[in-house]
Each structure stands twice: as structure tokens, then as C-alpha cells.
N, C-alpha and C positions, 0 to 999 in steps of 0.2 A: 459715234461714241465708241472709244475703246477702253477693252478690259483692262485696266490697271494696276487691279489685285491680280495680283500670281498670286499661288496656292501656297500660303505662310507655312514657314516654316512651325513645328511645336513650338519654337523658342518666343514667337513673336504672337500667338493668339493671346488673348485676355482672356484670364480663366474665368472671369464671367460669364463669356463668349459665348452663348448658346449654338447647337446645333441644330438645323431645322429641317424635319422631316418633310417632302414635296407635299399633301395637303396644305401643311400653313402656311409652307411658300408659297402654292397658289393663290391659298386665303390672301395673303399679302398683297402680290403682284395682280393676282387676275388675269392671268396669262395663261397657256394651256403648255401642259408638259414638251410637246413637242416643239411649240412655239418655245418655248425657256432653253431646248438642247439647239435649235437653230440658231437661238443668240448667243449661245455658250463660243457654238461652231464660228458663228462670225466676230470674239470675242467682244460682244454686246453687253454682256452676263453671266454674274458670275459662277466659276467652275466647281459642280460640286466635289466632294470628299466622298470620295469610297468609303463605305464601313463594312464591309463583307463584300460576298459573293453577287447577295443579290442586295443589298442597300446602300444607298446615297443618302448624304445631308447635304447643308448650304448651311456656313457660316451665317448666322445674326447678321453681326455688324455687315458683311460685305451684300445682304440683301438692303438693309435699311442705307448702304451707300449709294446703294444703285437706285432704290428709290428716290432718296435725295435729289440725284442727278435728274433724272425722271421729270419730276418736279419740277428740278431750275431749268431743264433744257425745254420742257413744255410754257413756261411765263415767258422766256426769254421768246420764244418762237410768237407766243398771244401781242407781245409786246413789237414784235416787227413787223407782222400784221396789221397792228393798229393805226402805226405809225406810216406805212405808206397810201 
């Protein structure tokens, strides 16, 4: 699985778009901070945005894509299993 999303431009977020502090991302994913910066590295996952010195977000939407994927790449794998 590779990263997709580059890091949008301002012109291109949805000003809906939330930004998501790392508890809710974990809350979301389930994953552990440094397990999320190794997928980052391997682009698995997506990169967060600097907000200062010391704080990062993650885009909404490019969390809930990646879970998506998540998801279809997990059925797809249940479904090849089954099947041999």
C-alpha cells in the first residue's frame, strides 16, 4: 500500500476538513504512535502537518481514506483466503 496523498496544497483542503490531534487518530486507527511514524516512513500513512514547534495533526479526510483502504484491503485478503 502506498501513500497517495502528498501533503495538499491550502488551495485543495475542504474547509470542512478537520484537523486531528494524535489521541483521536489513535482513537480511530488503533495503532501506536510509533507504529503510525513507521508507516508514515514507509509511505503506508498518512503524513502529518506541522502546527508548531511541538504539534502535528492529520488531516480527517486522508485518515478516514486510509481506513477505507484498510478495510477493502482486509475483505479483499478474507476473500482470497476463502477462496483457496
Amino acid at each position: 500500500m502506498t501513500n497517495s496523498n502528498r501533503s495538499p496544497t491550502p488551495n485543495t483542503i475542504p474547509s470542512n476538513d478537520r484537523i486531528l490531534r494524535w489521541p483521536e487518530v489513535h482513537q480511530r486507527v488503533g495503532i501506536c504512535r510509533s507504529h503510525a511514524h513507521q508507516l508514515v516512513a514507509q509511505g503506508e500513512f498518512p503524513e502529518p502537518i506541522k502546527l508548531g514547534p511541538r504539534a502535528s495533526g492529520w488531516l480527517e479526510s486522508e485518515i478516514n481514506e486510509w481506513l477505507v483502504r484498510r478495510v477493502a484491503e482486509s475483505r479483499t485478503d478474507q476473500l482470497r483466503k476463502a477462496g483457496s
